[in-house]
C-alpha positions in Angstrom: 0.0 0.0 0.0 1.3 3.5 -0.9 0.2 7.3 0.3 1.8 10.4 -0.6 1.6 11.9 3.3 1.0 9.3 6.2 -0.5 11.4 9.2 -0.6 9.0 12.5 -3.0 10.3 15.1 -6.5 11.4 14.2 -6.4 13.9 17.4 -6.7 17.4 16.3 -3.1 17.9 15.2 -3.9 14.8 12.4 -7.3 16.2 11.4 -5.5 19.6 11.0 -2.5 18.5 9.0 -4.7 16.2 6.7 -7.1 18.6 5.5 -4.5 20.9 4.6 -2.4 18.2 3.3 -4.9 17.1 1.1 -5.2 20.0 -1.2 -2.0 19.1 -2.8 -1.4 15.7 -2.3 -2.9 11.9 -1.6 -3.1 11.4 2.5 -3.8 8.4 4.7 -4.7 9.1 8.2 -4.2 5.8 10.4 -6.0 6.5 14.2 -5.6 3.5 16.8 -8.9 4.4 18.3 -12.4 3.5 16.8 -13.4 7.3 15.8 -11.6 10.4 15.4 -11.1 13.8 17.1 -9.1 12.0 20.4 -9.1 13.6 24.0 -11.6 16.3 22.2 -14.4 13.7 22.1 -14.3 14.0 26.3 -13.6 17.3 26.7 -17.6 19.0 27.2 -16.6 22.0 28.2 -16.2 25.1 26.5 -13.2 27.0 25.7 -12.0 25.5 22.2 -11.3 27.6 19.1 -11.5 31.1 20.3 -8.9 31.9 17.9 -9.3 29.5 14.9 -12.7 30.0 14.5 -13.9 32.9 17.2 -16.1 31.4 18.8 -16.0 29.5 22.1 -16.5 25.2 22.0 -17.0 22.5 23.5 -14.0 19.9 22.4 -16.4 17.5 20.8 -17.6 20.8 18.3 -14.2 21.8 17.9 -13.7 17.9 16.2 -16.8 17.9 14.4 -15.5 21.1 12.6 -12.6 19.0 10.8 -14.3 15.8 10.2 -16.9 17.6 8.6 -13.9 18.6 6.1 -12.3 15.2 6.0 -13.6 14.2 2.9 -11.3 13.1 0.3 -8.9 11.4 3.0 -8.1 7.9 3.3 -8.8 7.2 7.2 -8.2 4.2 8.5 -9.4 3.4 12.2 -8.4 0.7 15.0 -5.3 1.1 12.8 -1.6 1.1 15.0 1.4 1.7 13.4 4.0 -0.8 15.0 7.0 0.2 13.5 8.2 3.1 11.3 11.6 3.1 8.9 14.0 6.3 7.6 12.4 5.7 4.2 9.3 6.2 5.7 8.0 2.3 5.4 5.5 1.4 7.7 4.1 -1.4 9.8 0.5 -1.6 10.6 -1.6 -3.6 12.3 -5.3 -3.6 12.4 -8.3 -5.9 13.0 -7.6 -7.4 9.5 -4.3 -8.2 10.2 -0.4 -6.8 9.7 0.0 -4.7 6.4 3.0 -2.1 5.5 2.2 1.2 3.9 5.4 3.6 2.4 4.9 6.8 1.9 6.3 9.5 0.6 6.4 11.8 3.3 5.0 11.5 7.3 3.4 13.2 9.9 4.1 12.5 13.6 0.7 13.3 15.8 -0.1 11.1 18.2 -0.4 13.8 20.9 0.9 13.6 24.4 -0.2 11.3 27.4 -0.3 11.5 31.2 2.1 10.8 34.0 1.0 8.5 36.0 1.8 7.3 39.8 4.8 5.2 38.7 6.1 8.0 37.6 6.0 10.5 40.6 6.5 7.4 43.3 3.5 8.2 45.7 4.2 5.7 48.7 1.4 3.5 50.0 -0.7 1.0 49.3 -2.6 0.0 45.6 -6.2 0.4 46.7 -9.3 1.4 44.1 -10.2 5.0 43.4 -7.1 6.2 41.9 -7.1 8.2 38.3 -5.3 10.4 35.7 -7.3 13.3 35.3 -7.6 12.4 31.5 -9.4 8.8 32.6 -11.9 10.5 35.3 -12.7 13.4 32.7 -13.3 9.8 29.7 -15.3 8.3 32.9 -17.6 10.4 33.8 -17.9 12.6 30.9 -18.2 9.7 28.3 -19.0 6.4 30.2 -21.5 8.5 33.0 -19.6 6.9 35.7 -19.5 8.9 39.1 -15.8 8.2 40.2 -16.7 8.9 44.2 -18.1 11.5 46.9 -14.8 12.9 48.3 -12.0 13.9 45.6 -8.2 14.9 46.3 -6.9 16.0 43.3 -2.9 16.1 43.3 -1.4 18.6 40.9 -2.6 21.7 39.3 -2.7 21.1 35.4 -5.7 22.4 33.8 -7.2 18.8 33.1 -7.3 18.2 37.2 -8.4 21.8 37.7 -11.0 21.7 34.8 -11.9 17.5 36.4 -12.7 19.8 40.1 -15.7 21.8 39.0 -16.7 18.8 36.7 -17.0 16.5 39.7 -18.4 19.8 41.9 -21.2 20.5 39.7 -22.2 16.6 39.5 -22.5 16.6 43.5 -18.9 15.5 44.3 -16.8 17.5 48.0 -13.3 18.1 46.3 -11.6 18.2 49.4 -8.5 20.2 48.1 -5.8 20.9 45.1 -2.6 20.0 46.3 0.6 21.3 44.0 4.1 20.6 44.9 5.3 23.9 42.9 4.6 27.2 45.0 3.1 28.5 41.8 0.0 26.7 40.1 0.6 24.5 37.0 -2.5 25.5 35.1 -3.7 28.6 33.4 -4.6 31.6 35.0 -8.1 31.5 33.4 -8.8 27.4 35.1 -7.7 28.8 38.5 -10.0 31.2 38.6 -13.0 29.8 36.9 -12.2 26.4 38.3 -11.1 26.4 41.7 -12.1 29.9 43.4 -15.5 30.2 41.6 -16.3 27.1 43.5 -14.7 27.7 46.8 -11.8 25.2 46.3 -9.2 25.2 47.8 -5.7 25.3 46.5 -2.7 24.0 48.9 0.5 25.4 46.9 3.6 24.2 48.2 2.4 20.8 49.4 2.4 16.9 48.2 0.7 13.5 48.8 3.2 11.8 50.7 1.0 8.5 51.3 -2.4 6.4 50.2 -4.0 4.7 52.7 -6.6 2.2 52.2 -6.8 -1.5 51.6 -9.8 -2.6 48.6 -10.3 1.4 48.3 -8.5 4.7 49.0 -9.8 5.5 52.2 -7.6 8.8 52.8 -4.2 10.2 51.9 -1.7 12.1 54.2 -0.6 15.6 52.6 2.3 17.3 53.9 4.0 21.1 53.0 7.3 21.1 51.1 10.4 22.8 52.0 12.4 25.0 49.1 14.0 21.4 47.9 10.6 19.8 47.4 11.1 17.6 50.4 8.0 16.9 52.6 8.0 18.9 56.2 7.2 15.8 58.3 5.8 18.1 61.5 3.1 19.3 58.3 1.9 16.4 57.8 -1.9 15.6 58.2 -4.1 12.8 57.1 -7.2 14.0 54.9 -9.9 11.5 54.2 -11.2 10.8 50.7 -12.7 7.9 48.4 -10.8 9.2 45.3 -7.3 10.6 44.5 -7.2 12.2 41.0 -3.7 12.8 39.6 -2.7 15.7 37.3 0.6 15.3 37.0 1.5 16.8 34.0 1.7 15.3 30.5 4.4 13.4 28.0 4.6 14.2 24.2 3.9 10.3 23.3 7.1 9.3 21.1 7.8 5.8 21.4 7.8 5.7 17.6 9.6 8.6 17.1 12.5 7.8 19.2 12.6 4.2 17.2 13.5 5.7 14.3 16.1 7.9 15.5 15.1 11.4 15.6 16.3 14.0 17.2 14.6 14.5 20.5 14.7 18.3 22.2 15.8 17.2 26.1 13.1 19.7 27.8 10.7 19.3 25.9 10.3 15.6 25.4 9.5 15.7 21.6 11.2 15.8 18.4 13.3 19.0 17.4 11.9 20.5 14.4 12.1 23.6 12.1 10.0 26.3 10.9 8.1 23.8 9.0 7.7 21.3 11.6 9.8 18.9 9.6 12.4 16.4 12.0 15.6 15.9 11.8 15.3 12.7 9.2 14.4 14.3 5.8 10.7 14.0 5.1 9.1 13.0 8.3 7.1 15.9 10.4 5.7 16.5 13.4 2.8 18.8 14.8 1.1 19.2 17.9 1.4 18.2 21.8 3.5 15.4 20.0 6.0 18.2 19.4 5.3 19.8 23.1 2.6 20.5 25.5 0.6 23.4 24.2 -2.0 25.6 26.0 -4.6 25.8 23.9 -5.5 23.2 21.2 -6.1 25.8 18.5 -2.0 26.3 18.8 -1.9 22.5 18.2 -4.1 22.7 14.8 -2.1 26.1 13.7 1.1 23.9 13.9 -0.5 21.3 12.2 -1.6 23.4 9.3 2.2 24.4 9.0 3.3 20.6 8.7 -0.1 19.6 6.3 1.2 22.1 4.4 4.7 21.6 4.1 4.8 17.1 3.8 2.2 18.0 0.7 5.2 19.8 -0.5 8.0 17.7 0.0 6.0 14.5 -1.2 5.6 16.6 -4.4 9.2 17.0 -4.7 9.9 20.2 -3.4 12.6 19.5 -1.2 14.4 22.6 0.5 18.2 22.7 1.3 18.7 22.4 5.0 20.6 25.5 6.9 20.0 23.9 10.1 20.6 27.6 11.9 19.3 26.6 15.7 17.2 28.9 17.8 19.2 29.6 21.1 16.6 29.9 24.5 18.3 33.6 25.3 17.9 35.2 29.2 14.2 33.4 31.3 13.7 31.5 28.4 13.4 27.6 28.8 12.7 26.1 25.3 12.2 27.4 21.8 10.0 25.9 19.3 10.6 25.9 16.4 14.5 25.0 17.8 16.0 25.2 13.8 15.4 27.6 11.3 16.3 26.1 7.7 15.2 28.9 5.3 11.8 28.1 4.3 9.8 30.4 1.9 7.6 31.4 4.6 5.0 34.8 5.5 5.5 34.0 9.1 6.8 31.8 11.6 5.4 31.9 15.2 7.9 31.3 18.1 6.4 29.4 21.0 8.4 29.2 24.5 8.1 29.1 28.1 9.6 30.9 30.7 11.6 29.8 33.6 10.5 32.5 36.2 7.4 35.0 36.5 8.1 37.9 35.5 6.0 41.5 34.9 6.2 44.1 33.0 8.7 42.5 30.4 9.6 42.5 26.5 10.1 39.4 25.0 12.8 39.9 21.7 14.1 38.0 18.8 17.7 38.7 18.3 18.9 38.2 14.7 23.2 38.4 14.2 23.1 39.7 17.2 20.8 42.5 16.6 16.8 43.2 18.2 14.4 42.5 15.0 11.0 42.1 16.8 10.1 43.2 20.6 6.7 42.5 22.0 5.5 44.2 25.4 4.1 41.3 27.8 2.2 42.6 31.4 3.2 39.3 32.6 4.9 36.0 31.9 4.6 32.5 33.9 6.3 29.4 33.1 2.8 27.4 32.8 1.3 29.5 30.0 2.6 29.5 26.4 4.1 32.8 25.1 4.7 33.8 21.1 6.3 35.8 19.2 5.1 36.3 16.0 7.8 37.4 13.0 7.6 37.9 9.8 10.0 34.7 7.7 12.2 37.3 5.8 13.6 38.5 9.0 14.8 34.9 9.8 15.4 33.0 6.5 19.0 34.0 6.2 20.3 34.7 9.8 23.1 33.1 10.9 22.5 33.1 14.8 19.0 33.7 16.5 17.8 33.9 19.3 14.7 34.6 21.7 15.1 36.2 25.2 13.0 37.9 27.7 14.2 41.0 29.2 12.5 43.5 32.0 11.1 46.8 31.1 13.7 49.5 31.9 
């Protein structure tokens, strides 16, 4: 079986990037799931596409708008792509067996996933009544399971914080939101509406430090963390609960993409690309949370347009010659994406990036040969919520150093 552009993922980053793929070029869209639009179909709240389309969502609306447009693409569901090859051959398996597919170019958006207890080693015993966030939002917004009558919610990622009124409004006592960072994880906008609209409350600076319970959770003791994140054992208190609900945080998911060798960017977790969203193997792309955690989902469809775009070209033969120029994180700036600029023919490029410290009253810069080309004023920058800086492609396409930094107002 052959394609032209091979998008895995049928989240909003594949929907995206096939839809503008397929105006130039034939494209396969392989989803492991049995329908398409991903952790949109369980998101009922409101909040999506204020940008894209102006208008304020629910995640399953936000979907329907690019299915609606899917026709013309070849979408194959239950579909999992086992293994992928430099020459972009792949290995499929579905519920009529294994099959390969080649293509000519791919797209990498299988979107991120959640940390779970493993990862953060919460001590204690195994007992029932412990979730992701992402699983009690599928449960009881999907399945119209009730997941219990007294929620702990550890972390503060919007999922968790979005999961508290959820679980408020359907009767549930959310004892508390406890975050291990003296700063929240989630966007301003979630704390608010979230958690002080509905008289939560939120214990900065403090972590589960064990489960109790034997066939369910029965409580958990919480204690305060010192400036090293270590618990303050004279803090600790025991607060009794049926469920604990962990927002942890999420991982770009990229067991395929570190198979096949590409270059993975050490913060963020996913691959390093360029202004086109193309990897460092020739011909293979990559859009999305896949890429890095965003904010808001209509970031993750405008970086899939970007890489729709550009596989359509490249499977058509329209190579570019590779400058590799990389995008130095300048002064309170954690990661850059894109992290290489390669000279496309582009209008613009956004820069997205986080911060490592709060700052106010600051001006973010791109620095070209060592010279200011764009400044943009910011009132306030945290390291949970995206920042971009939006420039226009000539001012990049032939640098020979760049970087992005963020300075306070003199």
């Amino acid at each position: 079986m052959k394609t032209d552009v091979a998008i895995i993922g049928g989240g909003p980053a594949g929907l995206a990037a096939a839809i503008e793929a397929k105006k130039h070029a034939k494209v396969t869209l392989i989803e492991r799931n049995e329908e398409l639009g991903g952790i949109l179909q369980q998101c009922i709240h409101h909040g999506f596409g204020n940008f894209i389309f102006g208008e304020a969502l629910t995640g399953p609306e936000y979907a329907e708008h690019f299915i609606e447009q899917m026709e013309g693409v070849d979408v194959m569901l239950n579909t999992t792509v086992l293994e992928i090859d430099k020459n972009k051959r792949m290995l499929l398996s579905s519920p009529d067996g294994v099959f390969e597919m080649e293509a000519k170019a791919i797209i990498l958006a299988m979107g991120c996933r959640e940390r779970t207890r493993t990862q953060i080693f919460i001590p204690g015993t195994r007992p029932a009544g412990i979730y992701t966030a992402g699983t009690a939002q599928r449960l009881i917004n999907i399945e119209g399971v009730m997941l219990g009558k007294h929620i702990v919610i550890l972390g503060s990622g919007d999922v968790g914080l979005i999961m508290a009124r959820r679980l408020t409004l359907e009767g549930a006592k959310v004892e508390g939101v406890y975050e291990i960072m003296p700063k929240p994880g989630g966007l301003t906008r979630n704390i608010v509406q979230c958690l002080y609209d509905f008289d939560i409350p939120l214990h900065l600076s403090h972590t589960i430090v064990e489960i109790v319970g034997k066939r369910r959770v029965e409580g958990v003791f919480v204690a305060k963390v010192d400036e090293n994140f270590k618990p303050i054992e004279e803090t600790k208190r025991f607060v009794p609960c049926d469920t604990l609900i962990l927002a942890v945080g999420l991982i770009p998911e990229n067991e395929l993409t570190k198979k096949i060798g590409i270059e993975l960017d050490d913060i963020t977790a996913g691959p390093v690309v360029d202004e086109g969203m193309e990897t460092s193997i020739e011909g293979i792309f990559a859009c999305g949370n896949v890429v890095h955690v965003h904010d808001l989902v209509d970031d993750v469809s405008f970086s899939a347009i970007i890489a729709g775009r550009e596989a359509a070209k490249y499977a058509n033969g329209r190579k570019i010659k590779r400058r590799k120029i990389k995008v130095k994180a300048g002064e309170n700036v954690r990661y850059v994406v894109p992290q290489i600029i390669n000279g496309r023919d582009m209008e613009e490029i956004t820069f997205y990036f986080r911060v490592k410290k709060e700052m106010k009253n600051v001006v973010t810069r791109l620095i070209v040969d060592g010279e200011v080309r764009k400044e943009k004023r910011e009132l306030i920058v945290k390291p949970p919520e995206m920042v971009r800086l939006k420039v226009k492609g000539e001012l990049v396409k032939n640098a020979n150093s760049i970087s992005i930094e963020v300075k306070k107002v003199a």
